[in-house]
N, C-alpha and C positions, 0 to 999 in steps of 0.2 A: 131213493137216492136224494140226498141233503144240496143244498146251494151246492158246497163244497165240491161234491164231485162232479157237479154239471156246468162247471164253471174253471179256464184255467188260465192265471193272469204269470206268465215267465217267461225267460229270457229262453230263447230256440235257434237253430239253425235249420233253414229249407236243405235237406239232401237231395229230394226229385220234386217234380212236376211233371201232370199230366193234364192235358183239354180236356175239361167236361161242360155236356152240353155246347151250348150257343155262346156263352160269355163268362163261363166259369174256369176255374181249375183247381184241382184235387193234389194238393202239398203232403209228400210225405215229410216231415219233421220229427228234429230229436230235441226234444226241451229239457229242460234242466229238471221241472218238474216230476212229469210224467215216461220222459222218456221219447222211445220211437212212437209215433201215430199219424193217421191220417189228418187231413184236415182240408176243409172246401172254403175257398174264398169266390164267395160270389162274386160277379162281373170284373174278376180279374182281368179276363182279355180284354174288355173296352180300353180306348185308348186314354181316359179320362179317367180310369182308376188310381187311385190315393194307394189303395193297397197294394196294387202291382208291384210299384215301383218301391218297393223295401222287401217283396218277398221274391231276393232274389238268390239262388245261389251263392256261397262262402262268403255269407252276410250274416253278422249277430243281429236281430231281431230280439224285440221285447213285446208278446203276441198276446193279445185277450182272445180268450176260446168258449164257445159256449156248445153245449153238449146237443147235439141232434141227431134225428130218428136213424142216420146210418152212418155221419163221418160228422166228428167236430167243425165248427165253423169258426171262421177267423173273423172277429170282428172288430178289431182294432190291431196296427201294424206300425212297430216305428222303427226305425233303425239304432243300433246300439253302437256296433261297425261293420263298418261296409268292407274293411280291409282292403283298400284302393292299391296296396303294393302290391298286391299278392293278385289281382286281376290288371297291372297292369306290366307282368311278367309273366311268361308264359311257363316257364319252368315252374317258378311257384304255384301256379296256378293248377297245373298239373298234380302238383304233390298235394294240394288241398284239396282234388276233386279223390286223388283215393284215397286220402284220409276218408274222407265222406262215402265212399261208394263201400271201403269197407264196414266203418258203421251200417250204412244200411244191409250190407249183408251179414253183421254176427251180431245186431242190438235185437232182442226179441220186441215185439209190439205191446205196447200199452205195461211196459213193468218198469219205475223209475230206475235209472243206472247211474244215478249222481255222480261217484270219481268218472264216469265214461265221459260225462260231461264237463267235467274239467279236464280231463285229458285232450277232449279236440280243443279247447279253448286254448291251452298251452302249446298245445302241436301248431297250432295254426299264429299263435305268437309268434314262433319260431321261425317257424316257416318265412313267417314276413319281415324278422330281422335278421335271418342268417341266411349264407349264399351256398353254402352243401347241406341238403336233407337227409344224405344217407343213415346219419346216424340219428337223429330224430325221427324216422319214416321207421325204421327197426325198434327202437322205443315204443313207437306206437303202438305198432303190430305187438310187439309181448306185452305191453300192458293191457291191450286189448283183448288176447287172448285169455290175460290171467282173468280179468273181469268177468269173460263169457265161459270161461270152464274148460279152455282146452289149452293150456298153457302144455308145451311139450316135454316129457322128463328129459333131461338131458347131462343126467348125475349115473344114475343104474341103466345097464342091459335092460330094456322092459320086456326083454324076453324070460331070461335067466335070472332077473335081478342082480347080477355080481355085477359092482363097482363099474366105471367105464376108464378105462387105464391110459395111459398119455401118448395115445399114437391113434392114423386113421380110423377112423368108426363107420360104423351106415348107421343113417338115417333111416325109420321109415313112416312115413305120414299115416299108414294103415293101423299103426300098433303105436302110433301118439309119442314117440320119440326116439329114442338112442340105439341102435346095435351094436352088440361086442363084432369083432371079427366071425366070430364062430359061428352064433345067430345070422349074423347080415347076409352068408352065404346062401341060408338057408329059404331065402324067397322074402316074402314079407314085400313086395314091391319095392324093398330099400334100394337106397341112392348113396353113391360112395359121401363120404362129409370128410374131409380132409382135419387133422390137429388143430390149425390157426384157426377156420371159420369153427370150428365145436368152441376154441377157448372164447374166441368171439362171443359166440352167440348165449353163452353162458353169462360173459363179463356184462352184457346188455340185458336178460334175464335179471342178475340179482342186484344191480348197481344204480343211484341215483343218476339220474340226468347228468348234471353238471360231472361226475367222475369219467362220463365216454369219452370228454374232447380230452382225455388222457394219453387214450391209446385209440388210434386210428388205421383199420383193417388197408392194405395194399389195392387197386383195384384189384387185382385176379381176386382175391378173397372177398369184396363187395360183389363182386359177381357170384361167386359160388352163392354166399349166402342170400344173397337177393332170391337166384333160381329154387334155390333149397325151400325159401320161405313161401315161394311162391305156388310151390309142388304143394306144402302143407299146406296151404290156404283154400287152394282150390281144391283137394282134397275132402277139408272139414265143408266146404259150402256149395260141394256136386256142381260147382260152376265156373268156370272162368273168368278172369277178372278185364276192363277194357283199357282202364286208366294205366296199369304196368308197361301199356302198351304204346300207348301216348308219351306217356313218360320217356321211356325210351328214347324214341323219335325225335322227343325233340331234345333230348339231353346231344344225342349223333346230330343236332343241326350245330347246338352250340360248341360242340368240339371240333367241328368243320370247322365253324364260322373262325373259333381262337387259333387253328392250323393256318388261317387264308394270312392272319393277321400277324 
């Protein structure tokens, strides 16, 4: 192994953190370079750490890494952005923690994913100058998806292969996308998908960014597709997600709060 690979000087975002030892802690990070990987910053916990305080969650960092016997080590830390909007609203803040939680569930470790990494960097723009995520949060997810390999058909039957015709369909997260009527009956754990959320979820599928603020889904249909995306997701990664959940929560505080008002 040459300098090069023992050595990594790029720009990263902290996704977790965990206590190791007496005064350390062990950063899982996605860098621009290499990707998802671990990485240990010694006496991070003291109060007097230099490091601490830039490796914090939904913060661009620019990280020197040097290779050691079991996890990378951090050894140098500066901030690039701290993204102060976006931790100093809770909604946003929200939407950037499962951008991140989904990274850390579909980036494999140690293989670089470069457009992955400008995709949180654009989401997380967004996020911090725009006031609805819906349609950037869904952006995310399919580019996401197309990145890691599981992007869902949602053109043919992937049962029958025949065409998918302009009326209800099912879903099914098990068989990676689209049922005819005919198939959908037939088990496949599918979920009914209504016309408007399919043409949705297609127009957000094959379309630039800038073409969504076009056409903008009803809620009942942000709902459908939300739950829809949500069934596929947890599906592909045998685990439930926490942040959807948050999310939620506090989106019902802020439509209390604009009812009281």
């Amino acid at each position: 192994m040459d300098d090069s690979d023992r050595l990594i000087n790029s720009e990263a975002y902290v996704i977790t953190q965990t206590d190791y030892g007496e005064a350390d802690r062990i950063y899982t990070i996605f860098s621009r370079r290499n990707g998802k990987i671990k990485a240990l910053a010694h006496g991070a916990r003291k109060s007097k750490s230099r490091k601490a305080g830039h490796l914090q969650p939904l913060t661009l960092n620019h990280l020197m890494l040097a290779k050691g016997k079991t996890f990378w080590v951090i050894t140098q830390a500066d901030t690039l952005n701290p993204y102060t909007l976006i931790k100093n609203d809770l909604k946003k803040t929200a939407s950037a923690l499962y951008v991140f939680e989904l990274v850390n569930r579909f980036a494999p470790e140690n293989e670089p994913v470069i457009p992955l990494f400008q995709l949180i960097k654009e989401s997380l723009d967004r996020i911090e100058k725009e006031d609805d995520h819906f349609l950037n949060i869904k952006y995310f997810e399919f580019r996401l998806l197309k990145s890691t390999g599981f992007m869902p058909n949602l053109v043919d039957c992937v049962q029958c292969g025949e065409p998918i015709q302009p009326q209800d369909q099912y879903f099914s997260a098990e068989q990676g996308g689209v049922l005819c009527p005919h198939c959908g009956i037939k088990g496949f754990n599918a979920r009914k998908i209504s016309l408007p959320a399919l043409r949705y979820f297609r127009f957000i599928q094959r379309s630039p960014y800038n073409e969504l603020q076009k056409a903008r889904p009803t809620p009942e249909i942000q709902q459908e597709m939300e739950s829809l995306m949500l069934y596929y997701l947890t599906y592909i990664t045998e685990k439930g997600f926490n942040t959807p959940v948050f999310l939620h929560q506090v989106e019902k505080i802020f439509k209390k709060k604009d009812s009281n008002e």
